[in-house]
C-alpha positions, -999 to +999 in steps of 0.1 A: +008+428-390+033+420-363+032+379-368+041+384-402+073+406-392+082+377-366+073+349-393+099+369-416+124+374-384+120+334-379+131+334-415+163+342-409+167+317-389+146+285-411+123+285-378+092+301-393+075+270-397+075+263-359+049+291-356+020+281-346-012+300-351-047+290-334-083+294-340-086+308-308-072+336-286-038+329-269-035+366-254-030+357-218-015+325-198-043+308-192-053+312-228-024+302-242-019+271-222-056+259-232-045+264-266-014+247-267-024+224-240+007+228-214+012+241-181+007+277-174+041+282-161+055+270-195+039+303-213+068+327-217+049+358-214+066+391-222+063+419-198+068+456-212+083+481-190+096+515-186+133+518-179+154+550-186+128+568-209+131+533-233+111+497-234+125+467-215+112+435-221+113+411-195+105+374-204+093+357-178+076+320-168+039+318-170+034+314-130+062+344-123+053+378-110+071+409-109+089+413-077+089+452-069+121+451-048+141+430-068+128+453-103+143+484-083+176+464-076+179+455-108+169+486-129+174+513-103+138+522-115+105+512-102+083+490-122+061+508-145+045+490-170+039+506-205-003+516-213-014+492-241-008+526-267+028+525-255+037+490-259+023+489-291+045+522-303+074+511-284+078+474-290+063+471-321+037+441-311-001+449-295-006+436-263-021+399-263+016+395-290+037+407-274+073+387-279+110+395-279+112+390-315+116+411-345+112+446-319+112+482-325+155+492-323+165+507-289+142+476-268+160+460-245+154+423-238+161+408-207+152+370-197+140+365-160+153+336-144+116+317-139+127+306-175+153+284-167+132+259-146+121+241-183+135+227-212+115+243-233+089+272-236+059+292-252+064+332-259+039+344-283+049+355-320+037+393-324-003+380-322-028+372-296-032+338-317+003+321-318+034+312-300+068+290-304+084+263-288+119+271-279+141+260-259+161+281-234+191+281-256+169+285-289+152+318-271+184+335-266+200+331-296+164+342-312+160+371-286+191+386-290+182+396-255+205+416-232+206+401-200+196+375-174+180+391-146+158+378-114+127+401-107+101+379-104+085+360-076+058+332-072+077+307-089+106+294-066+095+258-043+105+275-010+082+302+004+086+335-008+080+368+010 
């Protein structure tokens, strides 16, 4: 099970008892904020894409949405998420669990800048029943991710277009 290789990554680290698990479902944002009882935008939800025939990861605020444009400019690609098959081979975590944690080699992690807005934050922990609090410093050392990067709209105060 994919909890169980985070729970051992979080080893490593003496954080493993930070994971929470629920009795109920915490595969999506609204889920996940009913079962931790927080604000949507504080889920850290992991977004699995297609860059250069590899998985890039892209951790982003709860409230955040991919901006098309700013993808492209970023990862001279367009934005192609992975099917549910492909995350799972790719990444290494089901969809509903998917984290930037204990992943397949070769997956790139990259934080989106929604994140930065909060002292802390939820991602999940490899199930569709459990997450972490972590705080922005805490989720990159534990991400080991490659990169800040700014694809995603829907979160900033001023209007967007």
């Amino acid at each position: 099970m994919a909890i169980e290789k985070v729970r051992e990554y979080f080893e490593s680290f003496g954080a493993a008892a930070r994971i929470r698990e629920f009795d109920v479902s915490s595969a999506t944002v609204e889920l996940a904020a009913q079962a931790l009882g927080c604000a949507p935008e504080r889920i850290a939800k992991t977004l699995s894409f297609l860059v250069d025939g590899g998985c890039a990861l892209v951790v982003a605020a709860g409230d955040a949405k991919v901006d098309n444009p700013r993808f492209k400019a970023q990862f001279h690609t367009k934005a192609k998420m992975l099917t549910p098959g492909e995350v799972e081979a790719m990444v290494g975590h089901a969809v509903g669990g998917v984290c930037p944690f204990a992943v397949n080699p070769g997956v790139k992690i990259y934080l989106d800048a929604s994140l930065r807005r909060f002292e802390t934050v939820f991602p999940a922990c490899g199930s569709s029943n459990s997450a972490i609090e972590l705080t922005i410093s805490e989720l990159e050392q534990y991400s080991r991710f490659d990169a800040w990067v700014d694809v995603c709209k829907g979160w900033r105060a001023e209007r967007e277009g």
